[in-house]
C-alpha positions as CSV (number, residue, x, y, z in Angstrom):
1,X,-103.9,7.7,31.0
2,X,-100.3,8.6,30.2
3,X,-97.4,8.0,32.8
4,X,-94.6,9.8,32.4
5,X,-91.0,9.1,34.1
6,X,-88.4,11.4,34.0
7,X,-84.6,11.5,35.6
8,X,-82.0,13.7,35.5
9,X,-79.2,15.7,37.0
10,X,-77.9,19.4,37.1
11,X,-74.3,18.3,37.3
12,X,-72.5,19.0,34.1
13,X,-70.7,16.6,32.4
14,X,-72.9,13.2,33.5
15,X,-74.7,11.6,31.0
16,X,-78.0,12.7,31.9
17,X,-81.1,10.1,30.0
18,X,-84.7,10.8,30.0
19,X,-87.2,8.1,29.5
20,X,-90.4,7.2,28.9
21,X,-92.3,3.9,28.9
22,X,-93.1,2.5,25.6
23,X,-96.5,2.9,24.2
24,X,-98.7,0.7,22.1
25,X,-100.6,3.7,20.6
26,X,-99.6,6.6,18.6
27,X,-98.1,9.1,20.3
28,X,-97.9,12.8,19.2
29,X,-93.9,13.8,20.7
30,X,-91.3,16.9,20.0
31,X,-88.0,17.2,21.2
32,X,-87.3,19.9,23.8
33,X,-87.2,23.1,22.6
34,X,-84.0,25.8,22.1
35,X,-85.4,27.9,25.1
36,X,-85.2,25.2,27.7
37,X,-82.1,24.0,26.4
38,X,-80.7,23.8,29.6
39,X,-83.5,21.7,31.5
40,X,-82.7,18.1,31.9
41,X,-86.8,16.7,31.7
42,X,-89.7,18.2,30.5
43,X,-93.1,17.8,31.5
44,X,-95.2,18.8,29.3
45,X,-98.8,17.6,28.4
46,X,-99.3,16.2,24.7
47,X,-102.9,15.4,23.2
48,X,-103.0,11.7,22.5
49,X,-103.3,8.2,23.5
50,X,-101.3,5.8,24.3
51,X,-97.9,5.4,26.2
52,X,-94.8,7.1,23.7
53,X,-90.8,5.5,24.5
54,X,-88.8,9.1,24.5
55,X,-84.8,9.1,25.4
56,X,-83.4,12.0,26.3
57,X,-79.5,12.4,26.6
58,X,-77.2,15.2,27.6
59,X,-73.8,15.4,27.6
60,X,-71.7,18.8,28.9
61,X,-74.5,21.0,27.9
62,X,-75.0,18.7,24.9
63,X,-78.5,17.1,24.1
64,X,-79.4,13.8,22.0
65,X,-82.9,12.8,21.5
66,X,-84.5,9.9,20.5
67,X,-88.1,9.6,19.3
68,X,-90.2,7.6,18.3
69,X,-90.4,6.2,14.8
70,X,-93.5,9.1,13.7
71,X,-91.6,12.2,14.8
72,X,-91.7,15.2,13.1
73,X,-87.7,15.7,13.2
74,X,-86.9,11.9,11.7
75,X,-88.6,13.3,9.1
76,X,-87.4,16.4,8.7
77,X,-83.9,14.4,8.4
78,X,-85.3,11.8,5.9
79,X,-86.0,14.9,3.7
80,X,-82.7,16.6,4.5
81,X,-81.4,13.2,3.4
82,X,-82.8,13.3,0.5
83,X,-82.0,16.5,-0.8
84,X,-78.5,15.6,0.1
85,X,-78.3,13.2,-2.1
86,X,-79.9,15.1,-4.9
87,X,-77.4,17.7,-4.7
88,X,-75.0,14.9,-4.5
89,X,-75.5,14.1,-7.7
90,X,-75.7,17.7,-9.1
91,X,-71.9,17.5,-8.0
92,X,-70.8,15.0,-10.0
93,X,-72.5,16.7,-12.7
94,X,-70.9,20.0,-12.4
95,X,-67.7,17.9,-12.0
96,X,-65.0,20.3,-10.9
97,X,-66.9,23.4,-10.6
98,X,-67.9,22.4,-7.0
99,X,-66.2,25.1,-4.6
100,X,-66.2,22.1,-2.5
101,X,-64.8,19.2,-4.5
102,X,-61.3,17.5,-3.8
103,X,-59.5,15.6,-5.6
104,X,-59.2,11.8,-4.3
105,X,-56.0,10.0,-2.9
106,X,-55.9,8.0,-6.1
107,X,-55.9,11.1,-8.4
108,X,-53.2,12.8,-6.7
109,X,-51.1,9.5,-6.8
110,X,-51.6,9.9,-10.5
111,X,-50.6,13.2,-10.6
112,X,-47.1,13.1,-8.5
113,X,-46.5,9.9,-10.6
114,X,-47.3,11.9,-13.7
115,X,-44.7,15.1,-12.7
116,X,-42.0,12.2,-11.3
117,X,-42.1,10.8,-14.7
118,X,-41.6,14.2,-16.4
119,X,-38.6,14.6,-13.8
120,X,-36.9,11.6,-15.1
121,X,-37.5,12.1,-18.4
122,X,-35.7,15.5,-18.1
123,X,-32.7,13.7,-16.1
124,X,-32.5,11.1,-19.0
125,X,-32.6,13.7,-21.7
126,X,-29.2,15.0,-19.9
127,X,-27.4,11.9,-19.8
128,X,-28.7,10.8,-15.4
129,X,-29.9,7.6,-14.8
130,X,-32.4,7.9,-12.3
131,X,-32.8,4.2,-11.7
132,X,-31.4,4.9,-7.5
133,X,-33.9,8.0,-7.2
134,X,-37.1,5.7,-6.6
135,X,-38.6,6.8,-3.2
136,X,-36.1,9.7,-3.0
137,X,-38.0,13.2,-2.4
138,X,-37.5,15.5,-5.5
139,X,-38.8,18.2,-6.9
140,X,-42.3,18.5,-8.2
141,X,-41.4,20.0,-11.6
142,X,-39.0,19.7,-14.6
143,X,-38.0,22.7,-14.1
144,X,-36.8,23.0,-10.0
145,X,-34.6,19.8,-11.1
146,X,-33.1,21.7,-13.8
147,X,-32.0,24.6,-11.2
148,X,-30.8,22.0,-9.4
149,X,-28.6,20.6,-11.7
150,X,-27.8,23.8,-13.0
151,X,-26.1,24.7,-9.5
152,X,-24.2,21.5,-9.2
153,X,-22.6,22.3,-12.4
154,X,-21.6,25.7,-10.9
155,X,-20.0,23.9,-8.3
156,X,-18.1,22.0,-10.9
157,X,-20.0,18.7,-10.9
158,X,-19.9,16.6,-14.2
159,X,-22.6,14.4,-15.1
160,X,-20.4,11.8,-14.4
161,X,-20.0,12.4,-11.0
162,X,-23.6,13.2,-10.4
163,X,-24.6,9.5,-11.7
164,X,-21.2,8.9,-9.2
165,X,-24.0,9.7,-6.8
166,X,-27.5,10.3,-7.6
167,X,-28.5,10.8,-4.4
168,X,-26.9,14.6,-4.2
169,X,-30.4,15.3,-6.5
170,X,-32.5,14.6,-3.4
171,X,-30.4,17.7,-1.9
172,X,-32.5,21.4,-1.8
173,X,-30.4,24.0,-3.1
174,X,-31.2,26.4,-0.4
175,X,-32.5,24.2,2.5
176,X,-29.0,21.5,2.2
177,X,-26.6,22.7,0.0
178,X,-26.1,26.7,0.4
179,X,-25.8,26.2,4.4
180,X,-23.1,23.9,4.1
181,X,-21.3,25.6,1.7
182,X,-21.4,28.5,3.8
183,X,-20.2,27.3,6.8
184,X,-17.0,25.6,4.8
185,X,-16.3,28.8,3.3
186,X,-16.5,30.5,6.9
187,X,-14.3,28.0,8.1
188,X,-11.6,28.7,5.6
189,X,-12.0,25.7,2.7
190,X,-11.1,27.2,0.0
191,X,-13.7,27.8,-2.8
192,X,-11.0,26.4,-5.6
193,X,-11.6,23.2,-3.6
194,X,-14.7,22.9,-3.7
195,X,-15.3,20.5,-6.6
196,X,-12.8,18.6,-5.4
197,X,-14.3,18.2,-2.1
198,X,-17.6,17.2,-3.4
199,X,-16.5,14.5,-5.4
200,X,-14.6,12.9,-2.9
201,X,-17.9,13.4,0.2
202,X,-20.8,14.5,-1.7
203,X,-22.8,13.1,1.2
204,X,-21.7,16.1,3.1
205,X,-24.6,18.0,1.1
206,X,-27.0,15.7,3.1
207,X,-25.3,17.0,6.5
208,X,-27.0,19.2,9.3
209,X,-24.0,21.7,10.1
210,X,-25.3,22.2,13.6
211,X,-25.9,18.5,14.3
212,X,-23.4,17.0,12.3
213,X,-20.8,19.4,11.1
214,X,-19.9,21.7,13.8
215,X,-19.3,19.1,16.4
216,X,-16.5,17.3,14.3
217,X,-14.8,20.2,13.9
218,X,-15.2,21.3,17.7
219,X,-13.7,17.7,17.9
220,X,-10.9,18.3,15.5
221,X,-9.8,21.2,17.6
222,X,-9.6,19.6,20.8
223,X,-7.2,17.3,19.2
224,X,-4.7,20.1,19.3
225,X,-5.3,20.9,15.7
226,X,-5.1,24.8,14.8
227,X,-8.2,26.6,13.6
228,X,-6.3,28.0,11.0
229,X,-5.2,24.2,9.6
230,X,-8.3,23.1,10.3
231,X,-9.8,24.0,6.7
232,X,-6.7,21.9,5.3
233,X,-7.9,19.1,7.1
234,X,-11.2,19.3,5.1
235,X,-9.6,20.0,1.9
236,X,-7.1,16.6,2.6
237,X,-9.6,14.5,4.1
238,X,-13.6,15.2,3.4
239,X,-14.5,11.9,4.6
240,X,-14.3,13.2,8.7
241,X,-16.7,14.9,8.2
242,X,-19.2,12.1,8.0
243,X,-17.1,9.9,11.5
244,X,-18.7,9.0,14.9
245,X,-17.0,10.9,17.7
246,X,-17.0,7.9,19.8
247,X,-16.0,5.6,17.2
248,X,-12.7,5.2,15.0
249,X,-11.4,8.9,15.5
250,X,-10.8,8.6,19.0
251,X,-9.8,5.0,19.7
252,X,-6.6,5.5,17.2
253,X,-6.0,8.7,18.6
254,X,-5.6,6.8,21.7
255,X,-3.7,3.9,20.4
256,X,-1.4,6.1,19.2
257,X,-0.4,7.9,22.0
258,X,-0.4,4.6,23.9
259,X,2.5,3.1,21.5
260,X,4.4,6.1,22.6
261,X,3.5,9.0,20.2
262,X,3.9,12.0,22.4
263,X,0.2,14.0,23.0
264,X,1.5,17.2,22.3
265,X,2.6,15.9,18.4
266,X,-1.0,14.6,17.5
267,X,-2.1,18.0,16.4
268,X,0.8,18.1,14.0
269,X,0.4,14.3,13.5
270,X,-3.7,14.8,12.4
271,X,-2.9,17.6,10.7
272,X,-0.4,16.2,7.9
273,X,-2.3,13.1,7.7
274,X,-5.6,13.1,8.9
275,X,-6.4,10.0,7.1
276,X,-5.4,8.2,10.7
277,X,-9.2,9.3,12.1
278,X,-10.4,7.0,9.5
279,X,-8.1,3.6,10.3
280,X,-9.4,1.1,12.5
281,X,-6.9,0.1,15.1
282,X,-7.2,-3.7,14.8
283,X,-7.7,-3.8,10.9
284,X,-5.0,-1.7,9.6
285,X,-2.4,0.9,12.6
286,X,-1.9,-2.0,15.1
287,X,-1.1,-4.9,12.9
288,X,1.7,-2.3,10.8
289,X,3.0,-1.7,14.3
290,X,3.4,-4.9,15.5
291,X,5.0,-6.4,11.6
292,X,7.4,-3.4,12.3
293,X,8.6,-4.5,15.4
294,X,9.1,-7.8,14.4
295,X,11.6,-7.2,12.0
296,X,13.6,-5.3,15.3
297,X,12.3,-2.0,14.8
298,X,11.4,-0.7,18.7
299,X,7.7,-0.2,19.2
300,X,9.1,3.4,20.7
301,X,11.0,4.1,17.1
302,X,8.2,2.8,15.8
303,X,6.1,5.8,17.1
304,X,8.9,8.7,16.2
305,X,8.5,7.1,12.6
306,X,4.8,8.4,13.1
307,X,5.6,11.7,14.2
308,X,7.5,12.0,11.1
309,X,6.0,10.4,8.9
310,X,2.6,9.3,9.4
311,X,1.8,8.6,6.3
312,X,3.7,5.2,6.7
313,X,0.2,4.5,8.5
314,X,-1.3,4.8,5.0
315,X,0.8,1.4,3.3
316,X,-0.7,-1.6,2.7
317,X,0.8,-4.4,5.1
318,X,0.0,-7.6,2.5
319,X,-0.2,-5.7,-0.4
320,X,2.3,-3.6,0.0
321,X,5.0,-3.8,2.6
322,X,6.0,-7.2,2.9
323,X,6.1,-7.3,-1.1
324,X,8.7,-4.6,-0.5
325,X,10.8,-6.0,2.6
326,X,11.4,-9.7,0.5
327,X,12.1,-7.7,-2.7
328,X,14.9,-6.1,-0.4
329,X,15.8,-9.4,0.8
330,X,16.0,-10.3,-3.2
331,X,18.6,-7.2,-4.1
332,X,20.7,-9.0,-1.6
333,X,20.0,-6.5,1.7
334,X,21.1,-8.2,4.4
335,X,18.1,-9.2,7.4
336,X,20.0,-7.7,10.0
337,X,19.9,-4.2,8.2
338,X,16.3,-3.9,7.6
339,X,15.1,-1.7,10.5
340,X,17.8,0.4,9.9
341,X,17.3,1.1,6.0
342,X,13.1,1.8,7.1
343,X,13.8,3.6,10.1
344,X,16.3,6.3,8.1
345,X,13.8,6.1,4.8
346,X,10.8,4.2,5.7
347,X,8.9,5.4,2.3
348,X,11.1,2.3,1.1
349,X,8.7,-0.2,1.7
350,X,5.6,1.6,0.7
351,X,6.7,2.9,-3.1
352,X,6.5,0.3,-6.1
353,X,9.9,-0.6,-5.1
354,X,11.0,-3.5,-7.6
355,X,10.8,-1.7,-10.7
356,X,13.1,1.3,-9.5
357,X,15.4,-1.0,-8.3
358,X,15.6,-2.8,-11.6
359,X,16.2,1.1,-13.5
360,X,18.7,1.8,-10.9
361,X,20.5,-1.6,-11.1
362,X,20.4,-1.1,-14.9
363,X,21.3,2.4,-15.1
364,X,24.6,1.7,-12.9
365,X,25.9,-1.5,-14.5
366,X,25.7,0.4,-18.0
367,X,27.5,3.8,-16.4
368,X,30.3,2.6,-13.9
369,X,30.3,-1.6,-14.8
370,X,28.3,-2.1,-11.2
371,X,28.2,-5.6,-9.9
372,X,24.6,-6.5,-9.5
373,X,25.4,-7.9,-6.5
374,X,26.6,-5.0,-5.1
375,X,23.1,-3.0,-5.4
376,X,22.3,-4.7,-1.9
377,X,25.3,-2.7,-0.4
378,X,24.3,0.6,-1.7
379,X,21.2,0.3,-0.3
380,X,22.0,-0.6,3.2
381,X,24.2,2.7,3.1
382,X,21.7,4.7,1.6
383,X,18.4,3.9,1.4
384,X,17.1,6.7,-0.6
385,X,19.2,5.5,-3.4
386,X,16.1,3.4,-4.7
387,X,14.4,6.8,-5.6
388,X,17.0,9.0,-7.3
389,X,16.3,10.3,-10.7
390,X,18.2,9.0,-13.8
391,X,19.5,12.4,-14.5
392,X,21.4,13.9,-11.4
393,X,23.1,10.2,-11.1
394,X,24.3,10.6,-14.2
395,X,25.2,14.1,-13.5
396,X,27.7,13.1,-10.4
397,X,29.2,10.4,-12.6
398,X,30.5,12.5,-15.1
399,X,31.5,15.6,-12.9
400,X,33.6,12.3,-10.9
401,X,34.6,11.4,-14.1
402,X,36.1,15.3,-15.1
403,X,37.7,15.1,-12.0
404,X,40.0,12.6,-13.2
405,X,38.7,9.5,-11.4
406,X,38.4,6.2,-13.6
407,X,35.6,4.3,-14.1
408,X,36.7,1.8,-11.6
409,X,37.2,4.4,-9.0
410,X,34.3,6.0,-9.5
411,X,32.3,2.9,-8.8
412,X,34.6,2.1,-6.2
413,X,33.7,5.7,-4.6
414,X,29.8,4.8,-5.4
415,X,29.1,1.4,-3.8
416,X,31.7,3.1,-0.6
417,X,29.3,6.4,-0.3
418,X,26.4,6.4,-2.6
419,X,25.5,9.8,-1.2
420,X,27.7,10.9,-4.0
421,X,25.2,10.8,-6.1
422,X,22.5,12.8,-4.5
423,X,24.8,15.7,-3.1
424,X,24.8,19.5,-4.0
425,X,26.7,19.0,-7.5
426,X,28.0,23.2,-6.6
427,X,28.8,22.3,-2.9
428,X,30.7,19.2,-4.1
429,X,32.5,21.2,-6.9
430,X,33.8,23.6,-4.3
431,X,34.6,20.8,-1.7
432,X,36.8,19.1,-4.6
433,X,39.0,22.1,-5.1
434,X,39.8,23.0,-2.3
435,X,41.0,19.8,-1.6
436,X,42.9,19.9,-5.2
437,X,44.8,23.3,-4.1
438,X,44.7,23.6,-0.4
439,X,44.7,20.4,0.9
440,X,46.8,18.8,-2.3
441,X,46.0,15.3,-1.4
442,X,46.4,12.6,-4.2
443,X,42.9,11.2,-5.5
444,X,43.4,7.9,-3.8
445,X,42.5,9.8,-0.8
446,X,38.6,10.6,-1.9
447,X,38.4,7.1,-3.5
448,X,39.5,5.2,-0.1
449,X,37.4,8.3,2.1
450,X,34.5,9.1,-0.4
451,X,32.4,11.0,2.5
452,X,34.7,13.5,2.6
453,X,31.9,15.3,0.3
454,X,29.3,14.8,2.7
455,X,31.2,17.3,5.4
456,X,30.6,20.8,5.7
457,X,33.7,22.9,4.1
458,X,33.5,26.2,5.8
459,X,32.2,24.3,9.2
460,X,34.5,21.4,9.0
461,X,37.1,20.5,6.6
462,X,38.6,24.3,6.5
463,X,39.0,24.7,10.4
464,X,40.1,21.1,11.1
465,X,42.6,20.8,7.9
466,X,44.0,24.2,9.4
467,X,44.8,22.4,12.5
468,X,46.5,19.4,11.0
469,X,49.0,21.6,9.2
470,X,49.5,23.9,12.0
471,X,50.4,20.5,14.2
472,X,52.5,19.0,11.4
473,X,50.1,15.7,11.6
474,X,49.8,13.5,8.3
475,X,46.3,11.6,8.7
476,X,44.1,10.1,6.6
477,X,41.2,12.1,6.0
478,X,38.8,9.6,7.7
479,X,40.8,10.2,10.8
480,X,40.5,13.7,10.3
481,X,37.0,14.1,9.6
482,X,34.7,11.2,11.0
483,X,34.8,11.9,14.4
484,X,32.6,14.8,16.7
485,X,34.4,18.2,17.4
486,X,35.1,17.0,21.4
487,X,37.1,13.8,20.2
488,X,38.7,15.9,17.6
489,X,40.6,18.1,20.3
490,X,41.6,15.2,21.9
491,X,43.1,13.9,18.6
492,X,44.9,17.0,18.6
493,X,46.5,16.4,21.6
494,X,48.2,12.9,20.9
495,X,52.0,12.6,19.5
496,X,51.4,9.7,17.4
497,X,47.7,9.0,15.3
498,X,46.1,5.3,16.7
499,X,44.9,4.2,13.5
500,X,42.3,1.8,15.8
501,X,40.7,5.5,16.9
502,X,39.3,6.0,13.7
503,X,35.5,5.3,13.4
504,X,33.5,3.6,11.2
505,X,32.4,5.3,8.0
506,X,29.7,7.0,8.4
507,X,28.3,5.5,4.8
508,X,28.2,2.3,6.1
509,X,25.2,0.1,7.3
510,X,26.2,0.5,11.0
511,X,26.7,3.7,11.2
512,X,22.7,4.6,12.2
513,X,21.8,4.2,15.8
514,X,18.1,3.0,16.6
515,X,18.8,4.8,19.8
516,X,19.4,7.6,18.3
517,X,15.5,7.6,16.4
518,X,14.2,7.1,19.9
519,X,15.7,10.5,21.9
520,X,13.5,13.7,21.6
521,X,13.3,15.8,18.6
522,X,16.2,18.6,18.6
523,X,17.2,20.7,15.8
524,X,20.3,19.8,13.4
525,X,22.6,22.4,13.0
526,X,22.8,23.8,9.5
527,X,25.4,21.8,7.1
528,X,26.7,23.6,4.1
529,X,26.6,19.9,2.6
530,X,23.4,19.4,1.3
531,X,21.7,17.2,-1.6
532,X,21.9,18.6,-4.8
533,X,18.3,20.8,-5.1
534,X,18.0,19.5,-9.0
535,X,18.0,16.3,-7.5
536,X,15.5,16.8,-5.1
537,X,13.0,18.2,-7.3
538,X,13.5,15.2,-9.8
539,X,12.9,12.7,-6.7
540,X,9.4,10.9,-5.4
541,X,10.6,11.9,-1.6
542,X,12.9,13.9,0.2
543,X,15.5,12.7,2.1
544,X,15.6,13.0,5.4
C-alpha cells in the first residue's frame, strides 16, 4: 500500500512544497515532467513497494525537486559531474587555447606590475624619478608615457620641473590637460604664458573647468574685475585658481573694504595685485594694518595706501618692515616723521633698504662732502631719495656745478631740496636760464630757495614773475612761489611783503598733510616740472 500526500497552491510567487512520507523500501520515482510543468502535485501511480520521501518546490513558475537517493536524475548529475571534471582537466591541458579560459586576479597583478615597471624604467632612462608615482594611475605602456611627456615638453616643461611635480604624469593628455588649456586660451591667457603658468600651478592640469575653474572666474568677475583683465589675473597669479570661494578670497575682500577701501576700487585693487585673494586676514593684511597705525599712520590713510599701492600688502611685517622702519630710525629719521616718509613712498619699508642707503650715503659724502648725519634729513624731505640711481645724481651735481654753484652750495641746495636730484635735467636747464636772463637774480637766491626747480615755468614762475615786475615788488622767491594761485592775488594786493606770510618750504618734512592722503582721489593738473625720465628708468620705483 502506498500513501501519497500532496499540497500545493496556484498562487504564483509562494513557495509551493510537495511531500511524501518516507519509505523503508525501494521506491521507483521521476521528477515531474516538462509538459506539466505548471502543476503543483502530481499523482501518478509508480510500480513498487514501499513508501518513497519526494519534495517538491516551486518558486515563480520555478520548480526544485528532491529525490530520493536511487533517482535516475542524481545520477544523471553524478555522470554530468564527472565528465565535468574530465573536461576540466583537458583545460589545463590545452592551457590557453580554451575559448573559455581567463586569466586569474594574480596573473593580471603580474602583468600591470610588469608594464608599470617598464613605465618607470622609461621615466628613469629620461632623467624622472618616479619614487611619488606609486598608486598614481598611468598609462599602461612605455609608449602613452612617452606622448605624454612629449606634450609637456611642448608646453615648455623641463625635466626639472616635471620631477618639480611628478604628479602632472598622472594627467591624460586629452581627458585633463587639452580642456584646460582650451578654456585659458578662450579666456584670453596668453599662449607665451603658458609655461610660465604651469610651473607656478601645474595642479591646474588636475582641475575640472566646469566644477572648478569656471566658478572662480564667475567669482573673479563679480569682484568688479573686467573680463578683459581677467586673463592677466591668471597670468599674475595661477594659484586662484585652485582657492575656496567661501574661504580666504572673500573674507579679505571684506576686510578690506571694512578698513575703508572704497568697493568700487577693489576691481582695480584685485586686478594689480591679486595676490590679496591668497592672504589670510589674521596671519598677514590685519596685523600690517594695525603695525601701520601704530606708528600714527590713520587706519583710513592706511586703506588709500592700498588703493595705490596694494602691493604694500605683499611685505613681510618681521622680516621685512620693521627691519626697514629701525634702519630709518638708524640714518637718523626722526620718529615723528615716519608715517609721513611711508605714506608719500611706502615702497620704503619693503625694498632691501640698508644697503642703498649705505651707496647713497657713500656716493654723496665723496661728491658734495655730505655730512652723514645729514642723510636722515634728506630722507624726511624726500623719501624716494633711497632709490635713485648712481648716475642721474651724479648728473644734477655736475649740471649744479656748470652752473656756477660751489661744492658747498650745491650740498647746501641738496640736503634743502633733494628733489634736485631726481628732476627733469632739460626742464631744470630751461628753468635756470630763464632765471639767469629774465629774472637776473644772484645765485644766492636758488641756494636759500632750491624748490624754485620744482615749479612749473610756463604755468608758474613766467606769469607770477610778470606780476612782481609789473607791481615793482622785490620778494624772495619763496614768497613768490610757495603759495596757491588764490593767496597769491591777495599777495598782490598788499603795499608792503609780511615776511611771516611766507610758507613753509615745501621740501621740508612738514610740508605733507596726512589729511590730505585721506580726501578722495582727484586728478593733478599737469606740471611742466617733472622727474628727469633717465632717472626714472634707472630707478626700482616710480615716484609718486
Amino acid at each position: 500500500m502506498k500513501i501519497r500526500f500532496c499540497s500545493g497552491f496556484t498562487k504564483p510567487g509562494f513557495l509551493l512544497v510537495h511531500f511524501e512520507p518516507p519509505s523503508f523500501f525501494p521506491v521507483r520515482s521521476r521528477s515531474l515532467s516538462d509538459s506539466t510543468f505548471g502543476n503543483l502535485c502530481n499523482h501518478k501511480k509508480r510500480p513498487g513497494i514501499g513508501i518513497g520521501l519526494t519534495v517538491q518546490c516551486a518558486i515563480a513558475n520555478r520548480r526544485f525537486s528532491s529525490r530520493s537517493v536511487d533517482s535516475p536524475r542524481r545520477e544523471r548529475s553524478s555522470r554530468s559531474s564527472g565528465r565535468d571534471r574530465d573536461n576540466k582537466d583537458k583545460d589545463k591541458g590545452r592551457g590557453s587555447q580554451s575559448l573559455y579560459s581567463r586569466p586569474s586576479l594574480l596573473d593580471m597583478n603580474k602583468d600591470k606590475a610588469a608594464n608599470r615597471a617598464k613605465v618607470y624604467e622609461f621615466l628613469r632612462g629620461i632623467g624622472i624619478v618616479p619614487d611619488e608615482l606609486d598608486g598614481l594611475e598611468l598609462p599602461v605602456t612605455a609608449d602613452v608615457m612617452k606622448e605624454r611627456v612629449e606634450f609637456l615638453h611642448k608646453l615648455g616643461l623641463t625635466i626639472e620641473d616635471i620631477n618639480n611635480y611628478p604628479l602632472v604624469l598622472g594627467c591624460s593628455v586629452k581627458k585633463n590637460m587639452v580642456p584646460v588649456l582650451d578654456y585659458l586660451g578662450k579666456l584670453g591667457v596668453r599662449k607665451s604664458t603658458f609655461t610660465e603658468f604651469l610651473r607656478r600651478y601645474p595642479q591646474v592640469l588636475h582641475a575640472s573647468v566646469v566644477i572648478d575653474l569656471a566658478p572662480v572666474v564667475k567669482y573673479l568677475q563679480g569682484l568688479d574685475i573686467k573680463p578683459t583683465d581677467v586673463p592677466r589675473v591668471l597670468e599674475r597669479y595661477p594659484e586662484v585658481l585652485g582657492f575656496k570661494l567661501e574661504g580666504t578670497m572673500s573674507t579679505s575682500v571684506a576686510y578690506l573694504v571694512g578698513i575703508g577701501v572704497a568697493r568700487r576700487e577693489i576691481g582695480g585693487v584685485l586686478t594689480r595685485y591679486p595676490e590679496i585673494l591668497g592672504m589670510r586676514v589674521a596671519r598677514i593684511i590685519k596685523p600690517l594694518v594695525e603695525y601701520l597705525e601704530g606708528l600714527g599712520i590713520p587706519k583710513l590713510a592706511v586703506a588709500r595706501l592700498i588703493e595705490k599701492r596694494p602691493h604694500i600688502l605683499g611685505f613681510e611685517l618681521a622680516d621685512t618692515v620693521k627691519p626697514n622702519v629701525q634702519i630709518l630710525q638708524d640714518f637718523n629719521v626722526r620718529e615723528t616723521c615716519l608715517p609721513s616718509i611711508i605714506a608719500q613712498y611706502p615702497e620704503i619699508i619693503g625694498i632691501d633698504l640698508k644697503p642703498k642707503l649705505e651707496t647713497q650715503k657713500k656716493l654723496l659724502c665723496s661728491a658734495i662732502d655730505l655730512n652723514p648725519e645729514d642723510i636722515g634729513s634728506l630722507i624726511e624731505r624726500m623719501p624716494q631719495f633711497v632709490s635713485l640711481s648712481e648716475s642721474p645724481m651724479l648728473k644734477h651735481i655736475d649740471f649744479l656745478t656748470k652752473c656756477g654753484f660751489s661744492n658747498d652750495q650745491t650740498r647746501e641746495m641738496v640736503v634743502g631740496c633733494p628733489q634736485v636730484l631726481a628732476l627733469n635735467l632739460g626742464i631744470m636747464k630751461l628753468s635756470f636760464e630763464y632765471f639767469k636772463k629774465e629774472m637776473r637774480r644772484p645765485l644766492q637766491d636758488l641756494v636759500d630757495f632750491p624748490a624754485f626747480f620744482t615749479y612749473g615755468l610756463e604755468s608758474t614762475v613766467k606769469p607770477r614773475h610778470k606780476k612782481i615786475i609789473k607791481k615793482g615788488i622785490k620778494c624772495s622767491l619763496a614768497w613768490m612761489l610757495n603759495c596757491s594761485d588764490d593767496k597769491f592775488e591777495q599777495r598782490m594786493s598788499y603795499d608792503t611783503i609780511d615776511i611771516e606770510e611766507v610758507e613753509s618750504d615745501p621740501s621740508s618734512s612738514s610740508s605733507f598733510d596726512m589729511s590730505t592722503l585721506m580726501q578722495p582721489e582727484r586728478e593733478e593738473p599737469d606740471s611742466d616740472s617733472e622727474y628727469d625720465e633717465e632717472e626714472e628708468d634707472d630707478d626700482d620705483e616710480e615716484f609718486a
